[in-house]
N, C-alpha and C positions, 0 to 999 in steps of 0.2 A: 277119513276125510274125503276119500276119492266118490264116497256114496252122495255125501252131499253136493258134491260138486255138478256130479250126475245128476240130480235131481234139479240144482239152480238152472244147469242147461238145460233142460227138458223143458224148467219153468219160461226160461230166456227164449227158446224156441216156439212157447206159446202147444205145447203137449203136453197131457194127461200124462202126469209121472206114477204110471203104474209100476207092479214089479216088470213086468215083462220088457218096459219101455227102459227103464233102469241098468237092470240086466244086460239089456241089449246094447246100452251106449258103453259102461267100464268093457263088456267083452270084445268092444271094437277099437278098443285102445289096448286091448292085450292083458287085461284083468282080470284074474280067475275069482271069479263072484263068490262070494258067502251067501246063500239065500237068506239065512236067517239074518242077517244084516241090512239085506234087501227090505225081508217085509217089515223089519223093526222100523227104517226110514220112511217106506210107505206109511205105514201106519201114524207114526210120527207126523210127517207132513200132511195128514189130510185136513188134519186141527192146525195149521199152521197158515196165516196170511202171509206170505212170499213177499209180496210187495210191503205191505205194512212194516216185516220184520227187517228188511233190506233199508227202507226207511229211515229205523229207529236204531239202525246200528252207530255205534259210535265213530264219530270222525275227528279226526286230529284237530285240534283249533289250528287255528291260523296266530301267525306270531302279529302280538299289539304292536305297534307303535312305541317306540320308546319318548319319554318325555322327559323335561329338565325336571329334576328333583325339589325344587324351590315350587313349580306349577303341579306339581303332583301331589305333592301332602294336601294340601287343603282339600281337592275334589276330592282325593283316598277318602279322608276325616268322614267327608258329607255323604259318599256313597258305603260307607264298611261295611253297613247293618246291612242294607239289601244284598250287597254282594254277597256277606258270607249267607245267606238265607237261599241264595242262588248254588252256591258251593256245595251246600250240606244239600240240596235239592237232585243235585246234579251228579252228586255221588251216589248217591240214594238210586239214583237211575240206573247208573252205570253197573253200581252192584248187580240189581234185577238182573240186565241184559247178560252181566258174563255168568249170573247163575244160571240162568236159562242158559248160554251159549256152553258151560261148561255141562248141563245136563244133556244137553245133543248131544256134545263129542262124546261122551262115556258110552251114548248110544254104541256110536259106530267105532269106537277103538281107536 
């Protein structure tokens, strides 16, 4: 995890996350580097939008509003179909993201 992290600050930093730049930031926090870990994240990252994927990662909703129960049945009733189409939408997504996110960590151990 510590390779990626190296790499988001490189990105945050606005520098070329090469191996050497990589390298050079875990060994200055006292990291004794795996190269081959190194160019597997290089390599990784160069097909990778930073921003886009920072983006589209998942955030915690925010807690609704709670409503009287008596005012909530009916609008539930009128919205179910869209919502659950949003639900099933929305999980869909989430999958994606943590199989990609799950295919990076295996990267780097």
């Amino acid at each position: 995890m510590e390779y990626v992290y190296a790499a988001l600050l490189l990105h945050y930093a606005k520098q070329p996350i090469t191996e050497d730049n990589v390298t050079k930031v875990l060994q200055s926090v006292g990291i004794q580097v795996d190269e081959v870990k190194v160019k597997a994240l290089v390599s990784a990252v160069k097909e990778v939008n930073i921003d886009e994927a920072i983006k589209s990662a998942v955030a915690l909703p925010a807690a609704a509003p709670a409503t009287a129960p008596q005012q909530a049945a009916p609008q539930q009733a009128a919205e179910a179909k869209p919502a659950e189409a949003k639900a099933e939408e929305k999980k869909a997504e989430e999958k994606k993201e943590e199989e990609t996110l799950e295919s990076l960590a295996s990267l780097f151990g």
